[in-house]
N, C-alpha and C positions, 0 to 999 in steps of 0.2 A: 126737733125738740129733745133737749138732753135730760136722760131719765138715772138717776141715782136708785141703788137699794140701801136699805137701810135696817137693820138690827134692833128689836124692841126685846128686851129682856122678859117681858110679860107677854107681848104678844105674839113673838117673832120677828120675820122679813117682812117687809111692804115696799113700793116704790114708787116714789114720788116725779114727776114730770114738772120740768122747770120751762120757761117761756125763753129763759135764755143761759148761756154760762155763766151769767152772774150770780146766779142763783144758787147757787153750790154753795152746801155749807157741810161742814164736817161731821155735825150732828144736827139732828131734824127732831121735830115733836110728835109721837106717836098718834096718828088720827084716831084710833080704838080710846087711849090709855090716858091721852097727852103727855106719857111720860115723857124722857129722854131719850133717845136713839144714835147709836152710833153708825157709821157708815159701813158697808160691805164692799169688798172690793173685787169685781171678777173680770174674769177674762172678757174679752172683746168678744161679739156675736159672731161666732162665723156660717151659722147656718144658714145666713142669705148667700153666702160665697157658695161656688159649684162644689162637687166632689171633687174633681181632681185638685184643686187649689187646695179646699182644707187639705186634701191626703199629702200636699207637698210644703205645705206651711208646717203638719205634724212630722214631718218622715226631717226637718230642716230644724228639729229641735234638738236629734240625738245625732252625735258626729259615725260617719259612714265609716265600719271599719274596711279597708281595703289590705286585700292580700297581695307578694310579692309578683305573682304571674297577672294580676291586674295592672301592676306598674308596668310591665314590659323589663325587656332587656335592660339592663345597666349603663347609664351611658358615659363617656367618657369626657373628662372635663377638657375644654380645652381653652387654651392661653392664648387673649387676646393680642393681635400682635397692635406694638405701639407705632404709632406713625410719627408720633413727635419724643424723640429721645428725651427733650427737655424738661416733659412733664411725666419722668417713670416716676412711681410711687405716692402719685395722685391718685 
């Protein structure tokens, strides 16, 4: 069952439980207020996910700097040889 949160200027956050995706709507009516409510938008739960998953879904947001002796040695480019003369600079 897909559960929306939602923004009540008077009340605060609340969230609501829909029976299906059709249900989704941009703004919702405040159960306290009845005012207007807009939608909040958050991140995906990952607390049912293990520790090592979140640690490597978080550690896969920022890029890894790697240093020169991490790359290894330099390697040397080398030219493919062409077996068909007909098609060089394809």
């Amino acid at each position: 069952m897909p559960s929306y949160t939602f923004n009540c200027s008077h009340c605060g956050e609340f969230t609501l439980y829909f029976k299906s995706m059709a249900g989704y709507k941009g703004e919702a009516q405040c159960p306290d207020c009845q005012g207007a409510a807009t939608r909040v938008y958050l991140p995906p739960n990952l607390y049912s996910y293990s520790k090592e998953l979140r640690t490597r879904i978080e550690k896969g947001m920022e890029p890894r700097r790697v240093t020169r002796e991490e790359l290894g040695p330099k390697q040397r480019r080398v030219k493919p040889q062409v077996n068909r003369p007909w098609q060089v600079g394809h």
